[in-house]
N, C-alpha and C positions, 0 to 999 in steps of 0.2 A: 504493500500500500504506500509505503515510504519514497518508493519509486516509480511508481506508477503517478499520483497524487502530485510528486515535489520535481522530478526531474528536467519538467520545462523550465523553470527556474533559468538553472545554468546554459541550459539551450539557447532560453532566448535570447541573447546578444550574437550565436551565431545564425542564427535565423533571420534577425536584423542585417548580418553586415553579408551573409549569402544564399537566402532564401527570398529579400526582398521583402521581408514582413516590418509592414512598417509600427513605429509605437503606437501608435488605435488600436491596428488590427494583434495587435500582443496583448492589448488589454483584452478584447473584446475573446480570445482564446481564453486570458486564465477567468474572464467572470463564467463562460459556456460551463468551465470546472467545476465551479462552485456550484451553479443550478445542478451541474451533474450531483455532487454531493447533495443538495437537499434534497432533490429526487429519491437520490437511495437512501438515505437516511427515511423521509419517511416513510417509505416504503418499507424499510424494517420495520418503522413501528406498529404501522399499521395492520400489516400480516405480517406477524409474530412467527409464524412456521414455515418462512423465510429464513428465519433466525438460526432454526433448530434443523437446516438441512445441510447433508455435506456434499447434495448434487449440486446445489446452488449455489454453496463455498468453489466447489473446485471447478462449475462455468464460470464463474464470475471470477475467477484466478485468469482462468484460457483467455476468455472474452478481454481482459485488462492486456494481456500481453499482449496481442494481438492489435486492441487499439495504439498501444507502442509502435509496434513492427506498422501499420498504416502512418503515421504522420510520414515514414519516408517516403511512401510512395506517388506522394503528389506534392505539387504545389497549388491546391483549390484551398484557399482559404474557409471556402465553406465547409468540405471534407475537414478540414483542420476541427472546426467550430461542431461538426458532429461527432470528430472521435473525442474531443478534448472532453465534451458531454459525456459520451458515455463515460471515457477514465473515472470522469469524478463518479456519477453513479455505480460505476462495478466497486472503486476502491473505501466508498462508503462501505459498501453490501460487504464486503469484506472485512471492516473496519468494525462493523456491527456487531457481525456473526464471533469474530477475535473477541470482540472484549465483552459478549457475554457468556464465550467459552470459560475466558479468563473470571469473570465473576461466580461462574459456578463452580467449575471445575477446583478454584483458589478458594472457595469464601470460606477454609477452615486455616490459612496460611496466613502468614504475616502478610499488613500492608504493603509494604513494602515490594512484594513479588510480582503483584500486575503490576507496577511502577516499572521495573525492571522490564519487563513483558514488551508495557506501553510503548518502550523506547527501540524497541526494534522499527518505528518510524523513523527515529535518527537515524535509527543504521540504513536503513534503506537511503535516507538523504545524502550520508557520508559517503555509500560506497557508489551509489549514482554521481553524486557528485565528482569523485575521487574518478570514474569514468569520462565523465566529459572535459576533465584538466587533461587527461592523457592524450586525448582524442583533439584538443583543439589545436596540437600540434602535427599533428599526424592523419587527419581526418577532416569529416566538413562533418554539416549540421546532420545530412543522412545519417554517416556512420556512429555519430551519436545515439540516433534514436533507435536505430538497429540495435548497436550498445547494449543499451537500457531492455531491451527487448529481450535480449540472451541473460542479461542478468534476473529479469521478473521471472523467467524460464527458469534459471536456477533457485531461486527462490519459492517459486510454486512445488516448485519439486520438495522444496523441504517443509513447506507448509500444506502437503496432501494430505497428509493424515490427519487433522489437525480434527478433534473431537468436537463439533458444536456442543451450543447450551443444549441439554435431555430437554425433555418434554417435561413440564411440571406435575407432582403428585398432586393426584385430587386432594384438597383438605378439608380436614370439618369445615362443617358447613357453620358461621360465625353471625350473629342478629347482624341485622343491616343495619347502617347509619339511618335514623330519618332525616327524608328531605330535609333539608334548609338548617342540617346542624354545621358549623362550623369547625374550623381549626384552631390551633393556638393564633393569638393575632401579631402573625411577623410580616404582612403584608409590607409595612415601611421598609423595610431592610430587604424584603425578597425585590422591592422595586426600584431599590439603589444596586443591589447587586445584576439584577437581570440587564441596568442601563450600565452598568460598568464592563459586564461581560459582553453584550450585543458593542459596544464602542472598540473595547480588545478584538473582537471581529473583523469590525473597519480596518483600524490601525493594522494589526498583526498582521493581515494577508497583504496590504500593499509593500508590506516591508518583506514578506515571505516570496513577494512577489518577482517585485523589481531590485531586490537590493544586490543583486548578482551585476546586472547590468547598469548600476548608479556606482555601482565600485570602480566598474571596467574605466567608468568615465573619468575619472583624476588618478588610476593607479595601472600598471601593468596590466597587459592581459588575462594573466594566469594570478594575481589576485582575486579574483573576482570567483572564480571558480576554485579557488582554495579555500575562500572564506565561508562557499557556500560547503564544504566537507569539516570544516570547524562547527560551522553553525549548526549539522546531521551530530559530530562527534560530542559536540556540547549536549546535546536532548536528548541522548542515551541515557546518561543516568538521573536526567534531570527530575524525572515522574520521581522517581523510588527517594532522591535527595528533598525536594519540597513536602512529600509525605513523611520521612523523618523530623524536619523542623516540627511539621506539625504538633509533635509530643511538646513541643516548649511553647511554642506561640500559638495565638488563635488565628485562624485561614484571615479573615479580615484584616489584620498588622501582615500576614506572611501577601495577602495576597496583594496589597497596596507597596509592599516591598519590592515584590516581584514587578508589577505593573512598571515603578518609577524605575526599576533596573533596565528593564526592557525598554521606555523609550529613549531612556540617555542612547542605548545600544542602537536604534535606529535612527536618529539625528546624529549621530558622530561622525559617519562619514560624506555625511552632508554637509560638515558644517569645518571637517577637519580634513585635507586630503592626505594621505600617502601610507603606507603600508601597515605600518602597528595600528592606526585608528581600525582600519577596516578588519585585522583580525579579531582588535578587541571587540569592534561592533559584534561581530560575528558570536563570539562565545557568550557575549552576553543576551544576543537574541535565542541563540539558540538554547541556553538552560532558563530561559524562561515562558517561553510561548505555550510549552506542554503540561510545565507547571502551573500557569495563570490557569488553565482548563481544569487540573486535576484539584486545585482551590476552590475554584467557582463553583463546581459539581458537588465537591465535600460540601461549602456552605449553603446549599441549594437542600442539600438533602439533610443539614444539621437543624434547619428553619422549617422543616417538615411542612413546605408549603404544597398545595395537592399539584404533582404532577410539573414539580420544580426543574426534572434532570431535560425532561420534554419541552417545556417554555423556554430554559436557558439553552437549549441545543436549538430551538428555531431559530432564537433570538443571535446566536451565533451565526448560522450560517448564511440568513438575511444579511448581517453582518459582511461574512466574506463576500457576497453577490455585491453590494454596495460600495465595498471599499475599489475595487476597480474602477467602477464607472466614477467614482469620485476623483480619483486621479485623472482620469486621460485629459480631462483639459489643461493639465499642468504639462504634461509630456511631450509639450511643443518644445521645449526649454529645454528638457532634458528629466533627468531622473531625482536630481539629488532635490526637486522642491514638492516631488512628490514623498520621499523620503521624509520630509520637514511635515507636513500634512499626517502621516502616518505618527509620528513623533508627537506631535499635538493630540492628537485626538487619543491615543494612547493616553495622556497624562491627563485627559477630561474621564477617560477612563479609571484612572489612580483617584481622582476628585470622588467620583464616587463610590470607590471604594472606600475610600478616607469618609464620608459620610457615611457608610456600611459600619464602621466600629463606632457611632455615638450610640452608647450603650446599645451595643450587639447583645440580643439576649444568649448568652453561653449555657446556658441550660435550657431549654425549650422542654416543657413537657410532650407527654406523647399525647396524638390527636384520639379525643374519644367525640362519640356523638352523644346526643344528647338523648336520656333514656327516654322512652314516652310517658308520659301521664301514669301514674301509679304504678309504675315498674319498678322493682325492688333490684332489677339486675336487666341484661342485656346492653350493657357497654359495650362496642365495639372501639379496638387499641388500632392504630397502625403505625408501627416500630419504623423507624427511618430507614434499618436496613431492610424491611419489604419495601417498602416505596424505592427504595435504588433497584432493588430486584426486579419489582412492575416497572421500571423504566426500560430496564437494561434490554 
């Protein structure tokens, strides 16, 4: 997914300077991606048994490599704009089925182990990345995406067996909520968080986006494509490292931490040119983008608000749709004042994060409904970790 998802990235500067694709049509490629991902995205949620198939893991493996190995074989812009769609749709469908493997399969294992898991997206970025520095010397923008194509291949192959989430056991059958009962009331804070995370959307993918090609612009060629294999080798352990902090600080201080890291790391090489800025940009984008997610979703499911991990997952990927089209009118210019845009809006997002911790409530109780009329019992609980479960 890591590769399939990020590898246009470092592409596109040579797509730009030998495919003719101009910056419009570079944007207008990675937003087609992102509709791709919220397509499959909802399409997991919505049929669930999607979820739990390993036909549909390992087409939607084929089906992803495959739209790799097509971007070589044309130059129709539109063909581009429908494989780049699907990418994102299969590498969702994939992304879905992974990590509610990983929550079943894991949920008696330390935190810390889907962290670990999560980060095999780095690794896909580092070692695609790490592909097309080789290749820009010794190749053009085809043998790239061929590339990429043999490596999603090797890849598939080691993620075929890969167990999806089981089918759930029937459970007792539990009293029903009555209509119109309520939850704990953390509405204010789900609604600072939900605007903090949809804005990390924006920012984070124009800088995921373009920042390969806003390097290329004030620094060597093969910076640019290094920093995008720093940026994969940073968000490897990045998941498993911000869920550690977590035992000491509350996700609200960790996650506005994170946020103000992340956009310094996106305005640095916008604002600083030559070689140390753009790798530190790089490390510092890359261990936090995975982490700001695995925050958000924690605090989303700590606030037991109904159906949190789903609102903050649309509210992201609207997000990544948006953040493209908000740049391309800056892209006449160049790259590094789109870079400055992504940087901004990022730290509107730390703003409110930063109003997510006036008194963040840290203990929430758990949601019951309200009994009926002369009921002595029939509470009905729902624990935080079922509602991650019903998300997943």
């Amino acid at each position: 997914m890591g590769v399939g998802r990020f590898v246009y990235t470092p592409i596109l500067p040579l797509m730009h300077a030998q495919a003719g694709l101009s910056a419009g049509a570079g944007a207008d490629l990675a937003t087609a991606n992102y509709v791709g991902y919220l397509i499959g995205a909802l399409a997991g949620t919505f049929v669930p048994r999607l979820v739990r198939s390993p036909a549909v893991l390992r087409g939607s493996l084929l089906a992803l490599v495959a739209t790799l190995a097509g971007m070589a074989l044309t130059h129709s812009t539109t063909v581009w704009l429908l494989l780049r769609l699907g990418a994102g749709a299969f590498s969702a469908t994939i992304f879905v089925i992974a990590a509610s493997s990983l929550l079943s399969h894991l949920r008696e294992h330390p935190a810390h182990l889907p962290g670990w898991a999560f980060g095999g997206v780095g690794a896909g970025i580092a070692l695609s990345g790490a592909l097309v520095l080789v290749l820009r010397t010794v190749g053009n923008w085809q043998a790239a995406w061929w590339a990429s194509a043999a490596l999603a291949v090797v890849l598939t192959a080691g993620a075929w067996g890969l167990r999806p989430e089981p089918a759930p056991r029937p459970a007792p059958s539990a009293p029903a909520p009555r209509a119109g009962s309520t939850g704990p009331g953390t509405h204010r804070w789900f609604a600072c968080l939900f605007a903090s995370y949809t804005l990390e959307g924006i920012g984070y993918i124009i800088a995921g986006t373009f920042l390969v090609a806003a390097i290329n612009q004030s620094s060597p060629g093969w910076i640019g494509s290094g920093a995008w294999v720093l940026v994969g080798v940073a968000a490897i352990p990045s998941a498993a490292l911000w869920a550690g902090l977590g035992r000491r600080w509350s996700r609200p201080d960790l996650l506005l931490t994170a946020l103000g890291v992340q956009a310094a790391g996106i305005a640095l090489p916008a604002l600083v040119g030559g070689v140390a800025p753009a790798l530190i940009s790089a490390v510092l984008f890359g261990s936090t983008f995975i982490g700001v997610s695995t925050l958000a979703l924690g605090a989303g499911t700590h606030l037991r608000f109904p159906r949190a991990v789903a609102l903050l997952t649309a509210g992201y990927s609207v997000g990544q749709i948006l953040g493209p089209l908000a740049a391309t009118p800056l892209l006449h210019h160049g790259y590094h004042q789109a870079l400055l845009l992504a940087a901004c809006i990022v730290l509107a997002a730390a703003l409110a994060a930063w109003a997510l911790r006036v008194k963040f409530p840290h203990t929430v109780p758990a949601w019951r409904a309200t009994p009926s009329a002369g009921s002595a019992s029939g509470r009905g609980r729902l624990t935080a970790e079922a509602e991650a479960a019903a998300e997943a």
